[in-house]
Backbone bond lengths (Angstrom), bond angles and torsions (degrees), N, CA, C in turn:
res aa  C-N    CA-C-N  psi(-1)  N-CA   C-N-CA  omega(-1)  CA-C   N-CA-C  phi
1 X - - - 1.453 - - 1.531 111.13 -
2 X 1.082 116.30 -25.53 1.463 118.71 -171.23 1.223 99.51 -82.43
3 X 1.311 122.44 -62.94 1.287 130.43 166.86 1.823 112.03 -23.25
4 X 1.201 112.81 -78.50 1.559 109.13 170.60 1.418 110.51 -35.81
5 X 1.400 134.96 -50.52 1.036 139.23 -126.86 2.053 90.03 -93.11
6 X 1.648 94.70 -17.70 1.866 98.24 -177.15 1.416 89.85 -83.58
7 X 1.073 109.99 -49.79 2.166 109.13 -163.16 1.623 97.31 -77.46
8 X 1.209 123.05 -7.08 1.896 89.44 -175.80 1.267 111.91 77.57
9 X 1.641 132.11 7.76 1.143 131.42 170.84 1.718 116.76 -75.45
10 X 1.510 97.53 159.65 1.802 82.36 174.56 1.433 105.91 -121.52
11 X 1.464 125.31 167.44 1.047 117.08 -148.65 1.451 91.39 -121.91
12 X 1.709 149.83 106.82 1.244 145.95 -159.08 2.180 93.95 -95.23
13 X 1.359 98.27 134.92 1.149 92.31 162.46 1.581 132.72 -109.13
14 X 1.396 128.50 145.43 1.483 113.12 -170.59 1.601 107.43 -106.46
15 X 1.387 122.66 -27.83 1.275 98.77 161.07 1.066 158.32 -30.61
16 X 1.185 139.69 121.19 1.683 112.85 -161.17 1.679 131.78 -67.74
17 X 1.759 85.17 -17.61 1.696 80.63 -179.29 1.588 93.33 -99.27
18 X 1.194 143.51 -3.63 1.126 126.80 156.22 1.712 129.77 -63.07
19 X 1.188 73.84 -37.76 1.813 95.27 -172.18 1.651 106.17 -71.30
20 X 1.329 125.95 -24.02 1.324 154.73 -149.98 2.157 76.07 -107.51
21 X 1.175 129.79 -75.17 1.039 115.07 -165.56 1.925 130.82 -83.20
22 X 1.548 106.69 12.90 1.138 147.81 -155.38 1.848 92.87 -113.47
23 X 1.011 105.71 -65.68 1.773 117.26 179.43 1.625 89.02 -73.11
24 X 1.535 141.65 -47.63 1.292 105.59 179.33 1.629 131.77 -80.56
25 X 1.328 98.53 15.56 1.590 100.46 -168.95 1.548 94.64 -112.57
26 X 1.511 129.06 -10.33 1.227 120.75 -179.53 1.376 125.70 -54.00
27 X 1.353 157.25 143.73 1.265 141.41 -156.89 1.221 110.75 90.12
28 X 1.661 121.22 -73.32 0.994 128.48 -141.84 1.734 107.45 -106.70
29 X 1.441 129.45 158.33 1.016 166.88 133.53 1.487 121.30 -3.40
30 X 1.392 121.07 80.67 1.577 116.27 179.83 1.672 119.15 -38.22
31 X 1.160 107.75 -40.12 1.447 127.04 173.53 1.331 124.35 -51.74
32 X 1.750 98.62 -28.40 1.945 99.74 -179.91 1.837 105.53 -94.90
33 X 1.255 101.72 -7.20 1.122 94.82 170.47 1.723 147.11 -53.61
34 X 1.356 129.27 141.61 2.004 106.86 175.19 1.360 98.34 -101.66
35 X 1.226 112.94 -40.50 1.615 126.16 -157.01 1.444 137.03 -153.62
36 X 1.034 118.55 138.35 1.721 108.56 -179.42 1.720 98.59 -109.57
37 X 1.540 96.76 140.79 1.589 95.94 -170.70 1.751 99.66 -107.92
38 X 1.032 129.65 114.35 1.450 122.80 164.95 1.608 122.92 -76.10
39 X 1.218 123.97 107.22 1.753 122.96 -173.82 1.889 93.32 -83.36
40 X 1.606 108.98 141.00 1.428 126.20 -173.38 2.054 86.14 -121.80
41 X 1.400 86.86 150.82 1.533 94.16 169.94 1.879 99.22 -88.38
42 X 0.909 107.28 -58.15 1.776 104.97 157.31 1.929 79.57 122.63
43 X 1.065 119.20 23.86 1.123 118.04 171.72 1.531 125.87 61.06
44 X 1.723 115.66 -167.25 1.369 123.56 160.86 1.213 117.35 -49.07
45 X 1.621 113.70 -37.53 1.491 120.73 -134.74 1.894 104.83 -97.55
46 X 1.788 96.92 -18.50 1.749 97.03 -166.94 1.421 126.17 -47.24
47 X 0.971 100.07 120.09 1.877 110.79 164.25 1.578 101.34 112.22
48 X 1.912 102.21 18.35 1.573 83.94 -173.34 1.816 97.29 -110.49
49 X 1.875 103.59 167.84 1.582 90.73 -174.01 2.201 89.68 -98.65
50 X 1.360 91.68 -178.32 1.534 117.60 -179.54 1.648 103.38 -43.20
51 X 1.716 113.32 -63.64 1.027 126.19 175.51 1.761 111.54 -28.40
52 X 1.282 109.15 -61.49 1.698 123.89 -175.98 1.559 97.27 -58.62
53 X 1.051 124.01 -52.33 1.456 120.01 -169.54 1.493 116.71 -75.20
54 X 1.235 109.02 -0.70 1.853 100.58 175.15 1.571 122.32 -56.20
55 X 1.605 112.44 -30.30 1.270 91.47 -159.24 2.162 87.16 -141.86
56 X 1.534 100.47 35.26 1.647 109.78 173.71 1.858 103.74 -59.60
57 X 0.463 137.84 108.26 1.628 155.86 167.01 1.537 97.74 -40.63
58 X 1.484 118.65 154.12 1.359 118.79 162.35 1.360 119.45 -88.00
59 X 1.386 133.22 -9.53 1.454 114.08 145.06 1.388 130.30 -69.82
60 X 1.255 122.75 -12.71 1.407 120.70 152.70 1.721 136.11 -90.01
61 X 1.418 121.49 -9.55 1.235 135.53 102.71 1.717 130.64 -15.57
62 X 1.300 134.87 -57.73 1.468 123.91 171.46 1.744 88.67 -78.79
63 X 1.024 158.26 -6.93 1.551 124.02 -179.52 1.628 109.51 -76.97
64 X 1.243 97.77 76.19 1.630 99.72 169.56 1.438 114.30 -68.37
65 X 1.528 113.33 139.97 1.899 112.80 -161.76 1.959 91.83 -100.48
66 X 1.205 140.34 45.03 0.961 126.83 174.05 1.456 106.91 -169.21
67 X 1.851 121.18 -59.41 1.072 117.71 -174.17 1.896 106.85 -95.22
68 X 1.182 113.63 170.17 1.444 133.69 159.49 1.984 112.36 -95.89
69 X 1.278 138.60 82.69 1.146 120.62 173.46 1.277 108.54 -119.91
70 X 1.577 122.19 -170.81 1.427 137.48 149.21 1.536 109.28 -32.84
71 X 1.559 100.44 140.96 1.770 110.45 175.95 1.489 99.39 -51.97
72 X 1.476 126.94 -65.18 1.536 117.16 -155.91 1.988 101.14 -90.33
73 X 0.810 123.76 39.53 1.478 118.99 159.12 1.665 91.25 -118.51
74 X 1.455 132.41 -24.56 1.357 126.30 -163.12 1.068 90.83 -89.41
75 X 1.373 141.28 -24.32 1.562 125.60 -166.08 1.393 93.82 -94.25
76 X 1.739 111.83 -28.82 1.997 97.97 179.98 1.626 111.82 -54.12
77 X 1.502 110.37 -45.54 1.470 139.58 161.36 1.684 104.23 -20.76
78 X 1.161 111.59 -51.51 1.859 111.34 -162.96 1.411 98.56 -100.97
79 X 1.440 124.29 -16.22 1.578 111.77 158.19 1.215 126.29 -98.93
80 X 1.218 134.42 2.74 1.480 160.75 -157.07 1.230 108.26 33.57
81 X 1.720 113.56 30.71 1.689 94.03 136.89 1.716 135.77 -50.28
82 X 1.117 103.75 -32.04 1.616 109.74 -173.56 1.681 88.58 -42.70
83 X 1.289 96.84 -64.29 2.402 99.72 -161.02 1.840 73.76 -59.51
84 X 0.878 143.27 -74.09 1.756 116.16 -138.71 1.881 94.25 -46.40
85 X 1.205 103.97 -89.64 1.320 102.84 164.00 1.448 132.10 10.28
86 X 1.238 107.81 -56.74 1.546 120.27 162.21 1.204 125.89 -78.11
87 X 1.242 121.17 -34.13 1.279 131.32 164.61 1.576 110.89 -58.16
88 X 0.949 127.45 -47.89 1.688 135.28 157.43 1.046 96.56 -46.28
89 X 1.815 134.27 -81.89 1.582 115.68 -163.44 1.326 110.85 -47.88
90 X 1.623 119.47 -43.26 1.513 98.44 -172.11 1.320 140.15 -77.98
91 X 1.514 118.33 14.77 1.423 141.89 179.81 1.090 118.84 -116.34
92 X 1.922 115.25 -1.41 1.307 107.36 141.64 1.682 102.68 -107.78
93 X 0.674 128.76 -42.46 1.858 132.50 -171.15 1.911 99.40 -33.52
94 X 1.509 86.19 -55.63 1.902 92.98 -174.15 1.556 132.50 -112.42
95 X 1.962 96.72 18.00 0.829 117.64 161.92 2.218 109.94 65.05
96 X 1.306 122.70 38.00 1.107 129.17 -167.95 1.596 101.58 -138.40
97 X 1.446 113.15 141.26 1.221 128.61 -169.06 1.317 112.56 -73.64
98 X 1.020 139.30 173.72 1.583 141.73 -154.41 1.206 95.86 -97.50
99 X 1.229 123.63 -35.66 1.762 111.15 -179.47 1.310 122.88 -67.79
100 X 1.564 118.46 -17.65 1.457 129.48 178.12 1.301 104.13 -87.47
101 X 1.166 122.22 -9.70 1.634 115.96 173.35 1.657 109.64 -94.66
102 X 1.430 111.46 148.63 1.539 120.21 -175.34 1.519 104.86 -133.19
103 X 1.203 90.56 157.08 1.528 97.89 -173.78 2.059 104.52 -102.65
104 X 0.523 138.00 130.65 1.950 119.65 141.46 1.213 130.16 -135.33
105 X 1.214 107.82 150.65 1.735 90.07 -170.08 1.618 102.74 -84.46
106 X 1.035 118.49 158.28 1.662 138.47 150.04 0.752 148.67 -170.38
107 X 1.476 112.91 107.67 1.659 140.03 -128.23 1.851 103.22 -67.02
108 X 1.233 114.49 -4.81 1.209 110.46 -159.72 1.765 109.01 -87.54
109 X 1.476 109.41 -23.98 1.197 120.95 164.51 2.078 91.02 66.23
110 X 1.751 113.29 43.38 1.427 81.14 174.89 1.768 91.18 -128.66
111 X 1.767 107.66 -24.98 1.667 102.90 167.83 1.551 108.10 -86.85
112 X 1.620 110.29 111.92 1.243 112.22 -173.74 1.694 134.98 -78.70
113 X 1.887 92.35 -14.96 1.417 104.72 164.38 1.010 90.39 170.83
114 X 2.133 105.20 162.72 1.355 97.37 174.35 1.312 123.73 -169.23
115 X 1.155 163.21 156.06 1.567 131.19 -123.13 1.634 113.25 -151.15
116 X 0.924 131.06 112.54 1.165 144.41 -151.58 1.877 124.42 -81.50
117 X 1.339 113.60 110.09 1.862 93.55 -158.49 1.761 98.21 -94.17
118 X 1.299 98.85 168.20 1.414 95.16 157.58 1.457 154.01 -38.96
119 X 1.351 90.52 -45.97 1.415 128.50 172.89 1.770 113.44 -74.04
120 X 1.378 127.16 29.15 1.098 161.10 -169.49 2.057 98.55 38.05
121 X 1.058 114.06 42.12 1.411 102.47 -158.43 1.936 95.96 -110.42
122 X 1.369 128.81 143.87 1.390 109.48 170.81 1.630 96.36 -141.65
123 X 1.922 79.00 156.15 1.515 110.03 -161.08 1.630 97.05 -100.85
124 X 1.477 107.63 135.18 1.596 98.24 -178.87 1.542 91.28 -145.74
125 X 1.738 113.21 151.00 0.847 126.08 178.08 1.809 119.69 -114.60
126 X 1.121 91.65 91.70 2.233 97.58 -179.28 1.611 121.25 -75.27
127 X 1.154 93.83 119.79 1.937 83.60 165.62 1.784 99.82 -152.19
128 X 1.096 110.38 -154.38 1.805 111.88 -172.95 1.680 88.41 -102.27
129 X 1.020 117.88 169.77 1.564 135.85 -159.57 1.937 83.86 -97.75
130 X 1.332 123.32 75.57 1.246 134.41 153.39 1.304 140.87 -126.82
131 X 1.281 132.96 95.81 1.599 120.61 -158.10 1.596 133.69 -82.60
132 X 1.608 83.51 32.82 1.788 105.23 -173.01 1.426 78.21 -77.46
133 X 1.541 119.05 -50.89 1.912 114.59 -152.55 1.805 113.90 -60.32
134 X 1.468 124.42 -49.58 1.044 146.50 155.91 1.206 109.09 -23.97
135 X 1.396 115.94 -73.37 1.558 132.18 -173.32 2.243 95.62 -56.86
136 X 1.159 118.15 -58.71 1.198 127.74 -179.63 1.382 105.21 -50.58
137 X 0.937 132.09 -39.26 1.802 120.14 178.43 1.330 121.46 -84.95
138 X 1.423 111.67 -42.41 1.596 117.06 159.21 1.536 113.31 -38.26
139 X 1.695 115.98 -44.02 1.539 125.19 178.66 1.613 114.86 -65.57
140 X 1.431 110.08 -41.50 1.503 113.94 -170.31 1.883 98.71 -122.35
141 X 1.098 122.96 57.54 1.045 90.36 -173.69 2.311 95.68 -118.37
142 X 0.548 109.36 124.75 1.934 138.79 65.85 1.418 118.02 -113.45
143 X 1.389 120.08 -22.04 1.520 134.79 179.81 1.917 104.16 -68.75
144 X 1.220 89.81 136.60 1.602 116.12 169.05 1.586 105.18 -96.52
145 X 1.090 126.51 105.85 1.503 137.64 159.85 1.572 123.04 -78.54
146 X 0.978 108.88 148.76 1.799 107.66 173.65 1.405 117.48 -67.47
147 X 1.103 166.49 135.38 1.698 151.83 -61.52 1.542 87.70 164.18
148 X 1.256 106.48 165.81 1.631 130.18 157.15 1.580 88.71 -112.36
149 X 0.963 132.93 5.01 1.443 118.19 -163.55 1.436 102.39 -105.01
150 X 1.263 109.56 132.53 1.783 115.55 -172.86 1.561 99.20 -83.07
151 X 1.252 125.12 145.67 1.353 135.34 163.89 1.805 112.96 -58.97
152 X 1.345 126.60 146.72 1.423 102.85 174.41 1.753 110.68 -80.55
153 X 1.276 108.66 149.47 1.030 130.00 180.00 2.013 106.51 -75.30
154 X 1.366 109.07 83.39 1.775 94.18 -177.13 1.332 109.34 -61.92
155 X 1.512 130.31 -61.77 1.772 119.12 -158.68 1.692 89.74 -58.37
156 X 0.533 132.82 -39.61 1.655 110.32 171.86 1.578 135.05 -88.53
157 X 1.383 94.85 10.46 2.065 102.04 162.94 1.280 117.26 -64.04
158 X 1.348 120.37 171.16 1.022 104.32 163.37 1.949 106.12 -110.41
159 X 1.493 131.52 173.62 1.474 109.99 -170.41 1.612 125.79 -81.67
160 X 1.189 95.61 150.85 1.417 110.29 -164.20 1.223 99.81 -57.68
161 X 1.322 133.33 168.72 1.218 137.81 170.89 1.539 102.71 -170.91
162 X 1.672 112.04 163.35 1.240 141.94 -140.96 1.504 132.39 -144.03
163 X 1.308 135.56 132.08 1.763 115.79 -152.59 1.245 100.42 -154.01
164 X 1.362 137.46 126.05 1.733 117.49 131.90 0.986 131.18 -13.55
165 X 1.457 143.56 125.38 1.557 129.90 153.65 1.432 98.43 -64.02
166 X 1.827 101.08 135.48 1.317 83.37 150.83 1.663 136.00 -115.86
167 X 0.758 94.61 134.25 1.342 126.73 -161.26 2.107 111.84 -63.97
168 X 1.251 116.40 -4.89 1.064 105.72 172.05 2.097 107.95 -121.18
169 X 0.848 126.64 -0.51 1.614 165.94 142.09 1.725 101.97 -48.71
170 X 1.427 89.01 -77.90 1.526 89.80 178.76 1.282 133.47 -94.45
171 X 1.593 134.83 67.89 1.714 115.14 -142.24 1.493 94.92 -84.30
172 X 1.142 140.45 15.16 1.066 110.73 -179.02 1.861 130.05 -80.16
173 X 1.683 76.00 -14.81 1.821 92.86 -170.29 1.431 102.69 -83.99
174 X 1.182 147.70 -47.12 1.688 137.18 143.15 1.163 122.80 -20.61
175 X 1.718 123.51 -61.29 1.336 134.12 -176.50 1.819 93.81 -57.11
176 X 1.065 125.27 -32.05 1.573 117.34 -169.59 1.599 111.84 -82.10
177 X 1.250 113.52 -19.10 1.544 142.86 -152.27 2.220 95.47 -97.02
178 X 1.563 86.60 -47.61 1.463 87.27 169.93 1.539 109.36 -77.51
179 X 1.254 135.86 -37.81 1.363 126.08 169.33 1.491 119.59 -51.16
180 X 1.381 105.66 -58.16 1.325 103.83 170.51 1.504 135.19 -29.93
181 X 1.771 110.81 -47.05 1.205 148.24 177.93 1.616 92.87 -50.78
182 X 1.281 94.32 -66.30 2.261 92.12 -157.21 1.292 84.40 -78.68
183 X 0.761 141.55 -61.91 1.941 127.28 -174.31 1.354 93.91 118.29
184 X 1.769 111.11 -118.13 1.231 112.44 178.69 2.096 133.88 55.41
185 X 1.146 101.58 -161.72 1.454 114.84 153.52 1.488 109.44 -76.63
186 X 1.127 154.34 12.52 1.770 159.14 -169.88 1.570 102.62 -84.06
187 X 1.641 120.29 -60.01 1.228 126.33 158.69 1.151 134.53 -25.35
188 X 1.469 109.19 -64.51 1.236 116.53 156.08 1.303 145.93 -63.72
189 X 1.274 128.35 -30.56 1.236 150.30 151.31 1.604 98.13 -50.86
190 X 1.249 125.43 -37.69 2.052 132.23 179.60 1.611 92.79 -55.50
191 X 1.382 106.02 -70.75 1.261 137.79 -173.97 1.730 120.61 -16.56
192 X 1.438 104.95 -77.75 0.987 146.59 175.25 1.723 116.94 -59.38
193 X 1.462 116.62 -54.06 1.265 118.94 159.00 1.368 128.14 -55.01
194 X 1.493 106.26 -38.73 1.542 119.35 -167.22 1.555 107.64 -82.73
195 X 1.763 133.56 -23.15 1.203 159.84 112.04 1.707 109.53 -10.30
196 X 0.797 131.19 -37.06 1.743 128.71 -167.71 1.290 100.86 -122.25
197 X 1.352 124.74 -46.69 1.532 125.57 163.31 1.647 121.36 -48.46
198 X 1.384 120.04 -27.09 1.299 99.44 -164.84 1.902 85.47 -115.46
199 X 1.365 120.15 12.64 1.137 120.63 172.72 1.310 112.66 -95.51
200 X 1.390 131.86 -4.46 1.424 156.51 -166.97 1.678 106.99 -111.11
201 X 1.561 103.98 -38.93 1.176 108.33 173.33 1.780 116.39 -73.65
202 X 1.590 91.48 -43.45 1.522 86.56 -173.59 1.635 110.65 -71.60
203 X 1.070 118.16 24.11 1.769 109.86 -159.30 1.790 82.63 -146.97
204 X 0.973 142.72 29.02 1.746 165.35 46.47 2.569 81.21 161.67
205 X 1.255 92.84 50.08 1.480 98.23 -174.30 1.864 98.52 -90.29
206 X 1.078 120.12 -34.46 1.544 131.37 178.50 1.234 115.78 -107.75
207 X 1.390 123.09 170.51 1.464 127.41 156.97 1.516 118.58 -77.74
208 X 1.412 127.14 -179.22 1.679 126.34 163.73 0.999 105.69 -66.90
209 X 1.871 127.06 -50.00 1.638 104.19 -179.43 1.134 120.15 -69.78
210 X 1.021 127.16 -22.89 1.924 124.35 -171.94 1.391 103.67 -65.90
211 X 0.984 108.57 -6.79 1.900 101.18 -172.07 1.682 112.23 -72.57
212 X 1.701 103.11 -28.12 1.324 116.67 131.25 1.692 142.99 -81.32
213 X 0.398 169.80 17.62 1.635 161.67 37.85 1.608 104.41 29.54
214 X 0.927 143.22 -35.88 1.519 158.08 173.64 1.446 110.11 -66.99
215 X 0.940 122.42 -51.00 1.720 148.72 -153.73 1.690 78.58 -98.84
216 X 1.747 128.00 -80.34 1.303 98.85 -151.64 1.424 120.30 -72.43
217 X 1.722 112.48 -20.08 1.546 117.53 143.53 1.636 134.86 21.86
218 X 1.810 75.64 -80.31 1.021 115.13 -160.45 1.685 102.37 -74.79
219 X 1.122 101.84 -54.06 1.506 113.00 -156.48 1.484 106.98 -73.66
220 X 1.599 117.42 -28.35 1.719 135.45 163.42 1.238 97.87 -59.57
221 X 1.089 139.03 -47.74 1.778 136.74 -156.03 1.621 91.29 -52.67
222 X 1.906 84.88 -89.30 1.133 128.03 -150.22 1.540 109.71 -53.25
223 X 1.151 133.47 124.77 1.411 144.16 -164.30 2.144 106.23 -74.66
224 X 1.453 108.71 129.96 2.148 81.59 -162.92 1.704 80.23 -89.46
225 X 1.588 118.59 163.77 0.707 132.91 172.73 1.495 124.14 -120.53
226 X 1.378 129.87 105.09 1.935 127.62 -129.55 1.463 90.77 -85.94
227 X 1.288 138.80 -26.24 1.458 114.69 -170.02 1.951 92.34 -122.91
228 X 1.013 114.11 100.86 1.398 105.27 173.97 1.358 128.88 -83.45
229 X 1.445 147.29 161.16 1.054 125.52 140.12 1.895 121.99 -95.03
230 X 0.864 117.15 -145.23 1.662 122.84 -172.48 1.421 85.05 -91.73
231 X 1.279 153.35 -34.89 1.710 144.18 -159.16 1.342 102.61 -92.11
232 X 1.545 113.88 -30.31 1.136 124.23 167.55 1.644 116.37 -70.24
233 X 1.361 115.04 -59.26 1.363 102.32 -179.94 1.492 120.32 -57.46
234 X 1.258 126.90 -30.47 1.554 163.27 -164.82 1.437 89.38 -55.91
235 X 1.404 116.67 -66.05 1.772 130.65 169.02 1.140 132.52 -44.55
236 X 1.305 96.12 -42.64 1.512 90.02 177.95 1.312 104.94 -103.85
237 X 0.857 127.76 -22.35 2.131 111.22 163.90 1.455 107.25 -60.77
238 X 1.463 136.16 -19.46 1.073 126.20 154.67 1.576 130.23 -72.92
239 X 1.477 109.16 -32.73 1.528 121.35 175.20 1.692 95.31 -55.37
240 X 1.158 99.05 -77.81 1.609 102.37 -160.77 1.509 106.16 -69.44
241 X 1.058 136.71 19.97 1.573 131.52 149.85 1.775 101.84 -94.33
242 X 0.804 148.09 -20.31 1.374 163.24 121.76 1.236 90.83 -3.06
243 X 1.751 104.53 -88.52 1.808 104.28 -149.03 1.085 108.77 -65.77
244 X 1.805 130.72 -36.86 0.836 146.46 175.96 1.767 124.09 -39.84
245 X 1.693 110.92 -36.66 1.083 127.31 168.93 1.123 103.05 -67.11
246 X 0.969 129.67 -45.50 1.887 126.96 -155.71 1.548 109.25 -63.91
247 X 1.424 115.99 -156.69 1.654 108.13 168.33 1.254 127.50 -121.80
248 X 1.480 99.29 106.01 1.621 138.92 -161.49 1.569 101.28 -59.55
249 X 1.101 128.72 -21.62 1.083 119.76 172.85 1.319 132.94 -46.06
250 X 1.698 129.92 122.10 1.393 117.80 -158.62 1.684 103.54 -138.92
């Protein structure tokens, strides 16, 4: 980001909830902003407690109820690392502190994000849960092109709806929320653990919760270091793939 920020380059995002909060900030003024809201599908796993999740299998883990992705972004998906994760990109992407970012779930996967002004007014970006559209604006963008992508059909949706994460169910999205917070090497050290943890999981070496237990592990060990360089970050994505290997069990 800094880098862009010397050349005058711009930085296109393809995520959808980035891209979703990228198209609502266009026009307007970082400054009028309160908040960026991130929408979570809340995964396979929503509405379940800790107890239920001890012994969820990783083929029931990839049944994502909305998107089609990669095995280990779908399992970040069912612990809501994916939103911590994102929540990190979007506090450097748009340059806003972690407390102005929000999480909510909504299962509908069709408002993809959406950004909150001063002036109590919010900007939201809708489409069908497809990442042809995302990918398509990053390609043409400032230009709007004609799509394979169907518009959603509202009189025939069914209604939107809206949730807390919760946050003690899911620790991973806090534990990411505190990385975010110290900045530093912490991110990375998130990163990197949560990367080997759910690669341990999918290869049936851990449980679903340990994949946290792994991550905060990691992040207790390892000392954050606030101004890093690249040798520095370099280290500790190696440290905490280290601890992360070991046995996370706590």
């Amino acid at each position: 980001m800094a880098r862009a920020a010397e050349t005058g380059a711009r930085i296109l995002p393809v995520d959808s909830e980035h891209s979703a909060i990228f198209q609502c900030l266009e026009g307007n003024s970082k400054q009028e902003v309160s908040r960026l809201i991130l929408t979570a599908s809340g995964g396979p796993f929503f509405g379940k407690t800790r107890g239920e999740l001890e012994n969820v299998t990783p083929e029931q883990a990839l049944r994502h109820p909305n998107w089609s992705m990669g095995a280990k972004i779908t399992v970040d998906s069912a612990t809501l690392m994916n939103k911590g994760l994102e929540l990190i990109e979007a506090m450097h992407l748009f340059a806003m502190e972690p407390d102005r970012i929000e999480v909510v779930i909504h299962r509908e996967s069709i408002i993809h994000s959406m950004v909150e002004y001063r002036d109590g007014a919010v900007l939201a970006q809708l489409g069908l849960p497809d990442m042809r559209l995302p990918i398509q604006y990053a390609l043409t963008w400032p230009e709007r092109l004609n799509s394979p992508v169907k518009a959603p059909e509202f009189l025939d949706m069914h209604p939107l709806t809206f949730a807390k994460p919760d946050l003690e169910t899911f620790g991973c999205l806090p534990l990411a929320r505190k990385a975010a917070k110290a900045k530093g090497t912490s991110c990375a050290v998130l990163n990197a653990a949560n990367e080997v943890a759910v690669e341990r999981y999918l290869r049936g070496k851990i449980g679903f919760l340990e994949i946290e237990d792994c991550v905060r592990r990691a992040i207790d060990t390892l000392p954050n270091k606030a101004s890093p360089n690249l040798e520095d970050i370099l280290a500790a994505d190696a440290e905490a793939r280290a601890i992360a290997r070991g046995d996370c069990a706590i």
